[in-house]
C-alpha positions as CSV (number, residue, x, y, z in Angstrom):
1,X,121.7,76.1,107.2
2,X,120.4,78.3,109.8
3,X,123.5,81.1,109.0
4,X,122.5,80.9,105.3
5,X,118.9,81.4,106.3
6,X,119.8,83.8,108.8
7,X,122.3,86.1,106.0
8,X,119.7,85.8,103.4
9,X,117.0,87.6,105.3
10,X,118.9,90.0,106.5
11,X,120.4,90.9,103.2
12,X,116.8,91.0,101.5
13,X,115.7,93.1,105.0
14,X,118.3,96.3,104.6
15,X,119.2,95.9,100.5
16,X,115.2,97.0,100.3
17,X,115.0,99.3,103.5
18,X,118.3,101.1,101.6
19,X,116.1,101.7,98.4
20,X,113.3,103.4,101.2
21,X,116.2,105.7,102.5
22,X,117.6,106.7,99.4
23,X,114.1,107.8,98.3
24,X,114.6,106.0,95.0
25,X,110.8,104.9,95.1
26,X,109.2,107.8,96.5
27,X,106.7,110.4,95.7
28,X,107.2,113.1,92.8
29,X,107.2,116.5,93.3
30,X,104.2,117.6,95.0
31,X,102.3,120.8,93.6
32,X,99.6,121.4,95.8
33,X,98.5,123.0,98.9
34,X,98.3,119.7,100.2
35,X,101.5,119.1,99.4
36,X,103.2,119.2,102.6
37,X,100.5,117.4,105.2
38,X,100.3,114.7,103.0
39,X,103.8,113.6,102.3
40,X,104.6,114.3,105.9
41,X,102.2,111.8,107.2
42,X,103.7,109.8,104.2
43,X,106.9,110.0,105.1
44,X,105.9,109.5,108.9
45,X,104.2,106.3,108.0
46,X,107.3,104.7,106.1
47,X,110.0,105.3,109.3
48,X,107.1,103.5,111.6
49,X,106.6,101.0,109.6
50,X,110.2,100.5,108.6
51,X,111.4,100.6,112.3
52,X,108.7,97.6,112.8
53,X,109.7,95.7,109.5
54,X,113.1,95.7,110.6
55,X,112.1,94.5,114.2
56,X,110.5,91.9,112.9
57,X,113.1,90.7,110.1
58,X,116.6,91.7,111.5
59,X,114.8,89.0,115.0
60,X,113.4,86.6,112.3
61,X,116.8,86.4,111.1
62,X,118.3,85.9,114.6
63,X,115.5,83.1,115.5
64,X,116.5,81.1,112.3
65,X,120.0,81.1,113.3
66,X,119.5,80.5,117.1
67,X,117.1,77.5,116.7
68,X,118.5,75.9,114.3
69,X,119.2,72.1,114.0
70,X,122.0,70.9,116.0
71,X,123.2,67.9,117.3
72,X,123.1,69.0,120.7
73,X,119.3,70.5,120.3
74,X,117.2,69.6,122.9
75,X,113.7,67.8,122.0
76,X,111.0,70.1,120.4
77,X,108.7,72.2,122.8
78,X,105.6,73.7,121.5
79,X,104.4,77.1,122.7
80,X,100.2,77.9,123.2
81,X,101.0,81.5,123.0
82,X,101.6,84.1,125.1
83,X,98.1,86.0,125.8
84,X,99.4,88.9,127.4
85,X,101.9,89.7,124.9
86,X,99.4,89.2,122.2
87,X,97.2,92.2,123.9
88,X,99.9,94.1,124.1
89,X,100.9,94.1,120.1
90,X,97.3,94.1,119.2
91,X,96.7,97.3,121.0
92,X,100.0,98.6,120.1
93,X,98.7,98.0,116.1
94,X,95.1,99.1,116.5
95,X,97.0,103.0,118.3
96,X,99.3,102.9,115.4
97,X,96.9,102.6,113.1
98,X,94.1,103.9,114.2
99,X,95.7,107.2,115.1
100,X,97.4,107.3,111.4
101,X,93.8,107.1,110.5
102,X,92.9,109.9,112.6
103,X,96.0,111.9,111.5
104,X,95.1,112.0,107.7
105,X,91.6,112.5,108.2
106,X,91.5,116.1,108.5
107,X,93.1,116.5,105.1
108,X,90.9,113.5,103.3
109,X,87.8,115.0,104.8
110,X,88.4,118.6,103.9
111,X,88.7,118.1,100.7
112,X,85.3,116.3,100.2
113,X,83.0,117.2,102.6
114,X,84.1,121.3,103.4
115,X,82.5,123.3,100.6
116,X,84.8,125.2,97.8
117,X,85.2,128.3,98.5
118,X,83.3,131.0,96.4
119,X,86.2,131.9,93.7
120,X,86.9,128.2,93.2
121,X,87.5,127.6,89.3
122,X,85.0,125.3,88.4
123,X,85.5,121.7,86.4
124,X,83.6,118.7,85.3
125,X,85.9,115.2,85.0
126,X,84.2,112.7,83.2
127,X,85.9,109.8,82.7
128,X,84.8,106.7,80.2
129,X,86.6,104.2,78.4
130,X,89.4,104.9,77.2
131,X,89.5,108.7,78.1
132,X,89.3,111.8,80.3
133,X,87.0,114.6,79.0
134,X,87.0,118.4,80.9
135,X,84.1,120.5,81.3
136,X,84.3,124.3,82.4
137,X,80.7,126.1,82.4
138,X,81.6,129.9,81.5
139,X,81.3,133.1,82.3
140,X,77.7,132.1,83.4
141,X,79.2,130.0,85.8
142,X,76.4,127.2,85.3
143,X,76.6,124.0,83.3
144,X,74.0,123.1,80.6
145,X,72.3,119.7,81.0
146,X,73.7,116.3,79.6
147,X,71.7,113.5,78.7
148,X,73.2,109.9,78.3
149,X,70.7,109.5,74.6
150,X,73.3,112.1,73.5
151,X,76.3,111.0,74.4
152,X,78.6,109.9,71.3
153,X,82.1,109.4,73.0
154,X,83.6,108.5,69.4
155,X,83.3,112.3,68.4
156,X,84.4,113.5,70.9
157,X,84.6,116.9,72.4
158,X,80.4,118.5,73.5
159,X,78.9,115.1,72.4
160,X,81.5,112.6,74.3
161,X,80.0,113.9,77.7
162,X,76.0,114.4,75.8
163,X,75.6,117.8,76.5
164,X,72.7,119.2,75.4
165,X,73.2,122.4,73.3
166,X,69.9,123.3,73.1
167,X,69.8,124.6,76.7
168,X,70.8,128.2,77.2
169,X,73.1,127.3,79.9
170,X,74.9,124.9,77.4
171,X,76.0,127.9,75.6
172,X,79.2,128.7,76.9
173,X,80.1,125.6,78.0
174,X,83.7,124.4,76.9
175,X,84.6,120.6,77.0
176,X,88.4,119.6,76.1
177,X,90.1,116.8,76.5
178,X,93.2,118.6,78.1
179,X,92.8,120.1,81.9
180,X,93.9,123.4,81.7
181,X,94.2,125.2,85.9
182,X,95.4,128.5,87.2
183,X,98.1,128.5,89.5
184,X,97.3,129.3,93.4
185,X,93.5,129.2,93.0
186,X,90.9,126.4,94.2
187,X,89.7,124.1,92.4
188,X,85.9,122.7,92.0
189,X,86.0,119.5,91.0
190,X,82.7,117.4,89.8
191,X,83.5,113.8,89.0
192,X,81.7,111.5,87.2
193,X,81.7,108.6,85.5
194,X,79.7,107.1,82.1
195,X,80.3,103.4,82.2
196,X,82.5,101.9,84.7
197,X,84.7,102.4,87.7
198,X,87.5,105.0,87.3
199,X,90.3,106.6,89.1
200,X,91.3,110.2,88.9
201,X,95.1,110.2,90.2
202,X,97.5,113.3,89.5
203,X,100.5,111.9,91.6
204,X,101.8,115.3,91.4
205,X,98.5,117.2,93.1
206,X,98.2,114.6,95.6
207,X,95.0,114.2,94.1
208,X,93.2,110.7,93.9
209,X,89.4,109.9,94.1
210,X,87.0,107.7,92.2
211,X,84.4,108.2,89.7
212,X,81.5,106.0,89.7
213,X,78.6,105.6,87.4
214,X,75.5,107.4,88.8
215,X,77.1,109.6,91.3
216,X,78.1,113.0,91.1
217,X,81.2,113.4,93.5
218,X,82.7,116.8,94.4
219,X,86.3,117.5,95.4
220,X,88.3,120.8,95.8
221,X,92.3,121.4,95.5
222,X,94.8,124.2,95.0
223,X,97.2,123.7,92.7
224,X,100.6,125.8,93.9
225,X,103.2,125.3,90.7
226,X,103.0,126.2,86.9
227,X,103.8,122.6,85.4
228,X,102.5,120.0,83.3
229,X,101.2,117.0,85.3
230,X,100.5,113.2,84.3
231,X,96.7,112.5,84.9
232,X,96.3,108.5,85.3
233,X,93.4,106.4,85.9
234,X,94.0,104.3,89.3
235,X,91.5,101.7,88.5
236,X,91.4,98.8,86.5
237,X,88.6,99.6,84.1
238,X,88.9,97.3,80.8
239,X,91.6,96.0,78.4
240,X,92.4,99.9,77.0
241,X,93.4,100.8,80.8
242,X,97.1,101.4,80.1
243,X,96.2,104.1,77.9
244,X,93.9,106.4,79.8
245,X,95.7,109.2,80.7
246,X,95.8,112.8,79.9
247,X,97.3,115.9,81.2
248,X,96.8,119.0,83.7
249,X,98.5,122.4,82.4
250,X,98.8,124.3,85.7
251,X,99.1,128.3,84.4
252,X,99.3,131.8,85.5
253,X,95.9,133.4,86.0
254,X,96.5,135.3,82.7
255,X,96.9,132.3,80.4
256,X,94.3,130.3,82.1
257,X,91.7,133.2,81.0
258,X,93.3,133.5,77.8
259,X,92.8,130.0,77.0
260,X,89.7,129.7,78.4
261,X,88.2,132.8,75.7
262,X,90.0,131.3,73.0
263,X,87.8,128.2,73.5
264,X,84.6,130.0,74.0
265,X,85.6,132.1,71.1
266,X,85.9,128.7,69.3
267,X,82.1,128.0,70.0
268,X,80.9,130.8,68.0
């Protein structure tokens, strides 16, 4: 029994670290500055950890086929523990850890707490059951006010997010349900949320940060590839869930202006 026990967890142990090597559950293809800090530390964090899980499995293994029953087996001893081998693993796992932590921090922080930089193109994400809506404020570079007594999410478009069209700043304001971005430009983003909880996860940006009701959250990015990318939401947020997605069209610098004038052009 104990070499059945023993062959099973072994063969569990390296048939899933073989689908970790082989990359065949894995991060897409990364289009963002980010890009290559944050699949490093990704990638640095699954040979740690898989060196440890195999430690731990491949002796688990052994310790199932050493002690097993046997005729011969000497009466049962119980152990109290070791203390000074358990202060050695717990401050072994607070340094891994913690300086993974530490590592990633730059990144995570940078991107929420630096300020965009003065050319940053500049969009409003508000998400709300069951969708994604886009706001860009024109060539006055302001946005006009919103009011939640105006907001009308079943028609969509300038009245899903309540903007006010009254105010002169309002004017040139697009909102689209589509996320069009230039290519190799930051990125101003202002998330926010109407009624619950949301995610905003583009696998392919490395982007992912949460909108919440009453708080107006700022993150910046620099998309590096033309592409179309999968927008998702990354938190549970009601039975229509599964369907709120929606897309990013990363573009030359030329399109994104084109499109951008086509929709105020629409406005008029």
């Amino acid at each position: 029994m104990g070499l059945a026990l023993l062959v099973v967890i072994w063969l569990i142990t390296l048939i899933s670290t073989y689908f970790f090597v082989a990359k065949t559950w894995w991060l897409p293809v990364g289009a963002s500055a980010a890009t290559g800090f944050i699949d490093g530390q990704f990638a640095l964090t699954f040979v740690l950890m898989g060196i440890v899980f195999l430690a731990a499995q491949l002796s688990l293994g052994y310790f199932a086929w050493r002690y097993r029953e046997q005729p011969s087996s000497p009466p049962v001893k119980y152990s109290h523990g070791n203390v000074n081998l358990e202060v050695v693993w717990t401050v072994l796992t607070t340094v891994l850890f913690v300086g993974l932590n530490l590592m990633g921090s730059r990144v995570w922080a940078s991107q929420r707490f630096d300020q965009a930089g003065p050319g940053a193109v500049q969009v409003e994400v508000t998400g709300m059951q069951f969708a994604w809506y886009f706001r860009y404020p024109g060539p006055d570079g302001k946005y006009g006010a919103t009011s939640v007594k105006l907001m009308d999410p079943s028609a969509g478009g300038e009245a899903a997010v309540g903007l006010n069209t009254s105010d002169p700043a309002a004017k040139d304001d697009v909102v689209t349900g589509t996320m069009f971005l230039p290519v190799d430009r930051e990125v101003d983003v202002s998330l926010r949320a109407v009624d619950v909880i949301h995610s905003f996860f583009v696998p392919n940006l490395r982007f992912k940060q949460d909108a919440v009701p009453g708080l107006n959250i700022h993150m910046h990015f620099t998309p590096t590839a033309i592409g179309e990318y999968e927008i998702a939401c990354a938190e549970l947020c009601g039975l229509g869930h599964y369907k709120m997605h929606g897309m990013v069209h990363v573009v030359s610098q030329g399109d994104f202006d084109k499109w951008l004038a086509a929709r105020e052009a629409e406005k008029q």
